[in-house]
N, C-alpha and C positions, 0 to 999 in steps of 0.2 A: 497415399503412402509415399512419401519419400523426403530426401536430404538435398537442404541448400547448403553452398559453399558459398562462403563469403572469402574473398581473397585478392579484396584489390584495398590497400591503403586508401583515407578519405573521403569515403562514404558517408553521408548523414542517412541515418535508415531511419524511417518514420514507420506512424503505422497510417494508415489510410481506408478505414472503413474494417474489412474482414480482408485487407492482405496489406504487405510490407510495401514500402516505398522506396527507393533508393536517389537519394541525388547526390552530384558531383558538383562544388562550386556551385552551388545553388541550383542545378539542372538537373528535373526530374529525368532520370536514366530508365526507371521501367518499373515494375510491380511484381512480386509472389503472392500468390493465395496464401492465406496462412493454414486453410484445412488439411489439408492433403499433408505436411508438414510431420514428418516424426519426427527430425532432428534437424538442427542448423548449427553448420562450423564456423566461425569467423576468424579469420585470422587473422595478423595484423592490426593497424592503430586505423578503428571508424571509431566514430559515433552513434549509439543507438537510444533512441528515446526509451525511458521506461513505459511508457506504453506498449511498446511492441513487444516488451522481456512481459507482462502483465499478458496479453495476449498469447502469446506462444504458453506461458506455464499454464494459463487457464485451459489452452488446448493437450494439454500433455507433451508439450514440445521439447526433447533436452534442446539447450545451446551450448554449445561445447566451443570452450574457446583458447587459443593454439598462437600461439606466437607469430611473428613473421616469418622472416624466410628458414628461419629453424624449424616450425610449428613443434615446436616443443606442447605438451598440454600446460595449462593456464588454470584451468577452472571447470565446472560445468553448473548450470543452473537447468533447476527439474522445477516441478512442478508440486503440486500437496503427495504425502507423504501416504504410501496403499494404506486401506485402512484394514487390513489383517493382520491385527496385530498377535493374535495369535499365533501368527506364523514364525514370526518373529521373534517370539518368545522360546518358540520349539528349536525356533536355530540357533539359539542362543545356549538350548540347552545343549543339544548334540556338540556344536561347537568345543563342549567338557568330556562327551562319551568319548575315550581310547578304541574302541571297540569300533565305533561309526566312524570314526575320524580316519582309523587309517585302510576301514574298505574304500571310503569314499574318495581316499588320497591312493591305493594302489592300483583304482582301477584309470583314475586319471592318467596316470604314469605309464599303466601299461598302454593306454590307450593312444598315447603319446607317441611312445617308442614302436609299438604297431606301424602307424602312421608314417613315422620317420623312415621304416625300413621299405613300407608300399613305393615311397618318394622316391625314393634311393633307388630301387630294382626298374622303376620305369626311366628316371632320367637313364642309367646305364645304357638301358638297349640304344637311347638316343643319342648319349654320348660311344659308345661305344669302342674304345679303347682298348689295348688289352692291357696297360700298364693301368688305367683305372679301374677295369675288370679286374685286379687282382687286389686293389685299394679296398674295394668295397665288397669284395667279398671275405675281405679279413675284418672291415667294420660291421656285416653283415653278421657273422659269427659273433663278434662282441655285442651287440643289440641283442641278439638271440640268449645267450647266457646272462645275460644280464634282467630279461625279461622272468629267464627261468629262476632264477635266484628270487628276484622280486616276490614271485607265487608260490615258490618252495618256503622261504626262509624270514622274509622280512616282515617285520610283527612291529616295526618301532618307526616312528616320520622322521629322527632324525637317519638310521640305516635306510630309508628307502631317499632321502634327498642326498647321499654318497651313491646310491646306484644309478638318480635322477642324472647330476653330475659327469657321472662316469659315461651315461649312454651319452650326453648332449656334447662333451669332448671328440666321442670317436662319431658320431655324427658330424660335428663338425668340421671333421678331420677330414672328410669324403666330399660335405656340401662344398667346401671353398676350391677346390678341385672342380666345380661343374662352372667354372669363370672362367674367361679369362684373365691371365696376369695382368694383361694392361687396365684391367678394374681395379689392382690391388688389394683385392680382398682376399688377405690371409687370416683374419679372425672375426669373431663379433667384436664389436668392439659399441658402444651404446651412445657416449654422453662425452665429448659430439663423436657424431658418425666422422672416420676420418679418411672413408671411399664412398663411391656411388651406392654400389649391392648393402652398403651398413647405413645409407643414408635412408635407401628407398626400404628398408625391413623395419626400421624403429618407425619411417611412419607409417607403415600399413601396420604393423602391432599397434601401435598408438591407437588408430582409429578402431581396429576390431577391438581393443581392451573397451573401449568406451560402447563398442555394441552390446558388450556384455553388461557394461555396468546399468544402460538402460532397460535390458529387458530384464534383470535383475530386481531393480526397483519398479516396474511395472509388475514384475507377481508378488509384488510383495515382502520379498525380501532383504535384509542389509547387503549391502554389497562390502564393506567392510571387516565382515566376520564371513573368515574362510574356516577351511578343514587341511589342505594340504597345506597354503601359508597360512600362516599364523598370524594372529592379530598383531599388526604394526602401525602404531597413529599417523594418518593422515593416508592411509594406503587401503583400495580397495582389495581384500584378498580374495574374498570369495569372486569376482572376476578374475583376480591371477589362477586362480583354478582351476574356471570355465573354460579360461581359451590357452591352458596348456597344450591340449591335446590339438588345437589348432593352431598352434604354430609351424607343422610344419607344411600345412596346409599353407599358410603366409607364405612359407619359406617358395614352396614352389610356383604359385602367382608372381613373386618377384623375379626368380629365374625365367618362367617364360616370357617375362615381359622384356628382360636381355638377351633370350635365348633370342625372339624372334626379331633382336633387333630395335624395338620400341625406343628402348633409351638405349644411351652409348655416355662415356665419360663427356660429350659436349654438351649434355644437357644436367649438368651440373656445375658449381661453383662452390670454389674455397672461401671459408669467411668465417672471421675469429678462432681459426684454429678447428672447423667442421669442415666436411664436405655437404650442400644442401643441394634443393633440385630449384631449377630454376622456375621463375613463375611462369613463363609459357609452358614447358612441360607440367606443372602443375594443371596447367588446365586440363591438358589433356589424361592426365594421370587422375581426377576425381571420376569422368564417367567410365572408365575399366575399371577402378576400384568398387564404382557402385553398382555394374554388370556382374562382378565375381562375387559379393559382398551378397546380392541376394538368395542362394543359396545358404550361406553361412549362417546369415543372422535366425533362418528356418530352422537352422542345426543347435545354434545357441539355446533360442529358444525352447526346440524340443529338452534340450538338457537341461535347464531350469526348470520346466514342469516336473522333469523326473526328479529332480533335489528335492523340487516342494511335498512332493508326495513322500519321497523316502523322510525326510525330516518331519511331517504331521503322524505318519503310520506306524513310529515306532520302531519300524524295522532296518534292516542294514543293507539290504536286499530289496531291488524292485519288486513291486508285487508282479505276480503270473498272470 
């Protein structure tokens, strides 16, 4: 079990028996098993033999592949398609049910804003303030009402993504406060990132979106057709779904990795109008991401088995 990062420009990757080969200018650099392999990132401009893309999909490998110093997503290449196609069929159906659609979208949401508010209550003691003590105990209240309205009231996806909205504002409003200024992070901002904390959030969503999309197509089901988003061509929803409720989860892996100093604005770089991370901190930024990340993907997982089930059983409700 685990992930290669491929992130040096120039590479010819071969395959060499039952693992990968890597050379530079024609100089064999070293070898990966290909077993152990759940997923491989490549980013930047290599070369790879189609034997190796044949290898990896026969082993159920995704290859997820990411730009250069952007790592924007590119692509990904999977493997043969689960053969439950029944499954498929029933997600396809609920996809239509009103009724399933929007428990399965408010428990997301509250699940979400739960989360938001755990983040928020532990950073405080740590930041501890009193001018932000009073910040987020006014965001605090808003989360809170907003959550109650959600369970009281909201019966429709489009009134539940105006409350979705409204909590991710006054969240916001508290998170960019837990920086410092000299980061200048005063919003999200995505495409391009145009601070360090916006650079290093799009790619840790980036890579957790794509955790999901894999363990999604390993049970079997589309990852394309969601329930709280909406079918959009060329977009996986039902992953934007999955790891709503883990963003803020992302959100605060990226703050501690500030908080304790990790990175600082010198371990970034302005280019074409983005802020991106530099390739030395790259490196060292894949194996904390793949330390945090395995928890996560246990979490994912567990919540895709419980879709499979609610979506085959009919009901709208986990079974007891």
């Amino acid at each position: 079990m685990g992930t290669l990062y491929i992130d040096r420009k120039g590479y010819q990757i071969k395959l060499d028996g039952e693992a990968i080969a890597f050379y530079l200018d024609g100089k064999r650099e070293g070898i990966v098993p290909v077993r152990p392999l759940d997923r491989v990132i490549i980013a930047g401009n290599n070369t790879v033999d189609t034997s190796v893309l044949n290898k990896l999909a026969e082993n159920g490998c995704n290859v997820i592949f990411l730009s250069g110093r952007g790592l924007q997503y590119r692509g990904i290449l999977t493997g043969r398609i689960h053969n439950n196609g029944i499954l498929r069929v029933k997600q396809y159906e609920k996809s239509l049910n009103k009724d399933f659609i929007i428990t399965i979208a408010k428990e997301i949401i509250l699940e979400k804003i739960e989360k938001q508010r755990e983040f928020l209550g532990e950073a405080i003691k740590i930041r501890g303030s009193e001018n932000l003590k009073a910040t987020f105990c006014n965001v605090f209240g808003i989360l809170i009402n907003i959550a109650e309205g959600i369970t009281a009231k909201c019966e429709a996806i489009e009134s539940l993504r105006g409350y979705e909205g409204a909590a991710s504002n006054a969240y916001f409003s508290a998170f960019t406060d837990l920086f410092p200024a000299s980061l200048g992070f005063e919003n999200r901002i995505r495409r391009p990132p145009t601070d360090p904390v916006n650079a290093m959030l799009s790619l840790s969503y980036t890579l957790i979106h794509y955790e999901a999309v894999r363990e999604i197509q390993i049970a079997g089901l589309d990852p394309t057709i969601g329930f709280y988003h909406c079918f959009e061509y060329g977009r996986e929803s039902l992953a934007c779904d999955l790891i709503e409720p883990f963003r803020p989860v992302v959100d605060r892996f990226v703050w501690e990795m500030f908080k304790e100093g990790k990175y600082t604005s010198k371990n970034f770089v302005q280019e074409n109008g983005g802020v991106y991370l530099k390739k030395d901190a790259r490196k060292e930024f894949y194996p904390m991401y793949e330390a945090w990340a395995e928890t996560v993907r246990k979490d994912i997982a567990r919540k895709i088995r419980d879709i499979s089930v609610r979506v085959m059983d009919g009901k709208n409700t986990l079974p007891e």
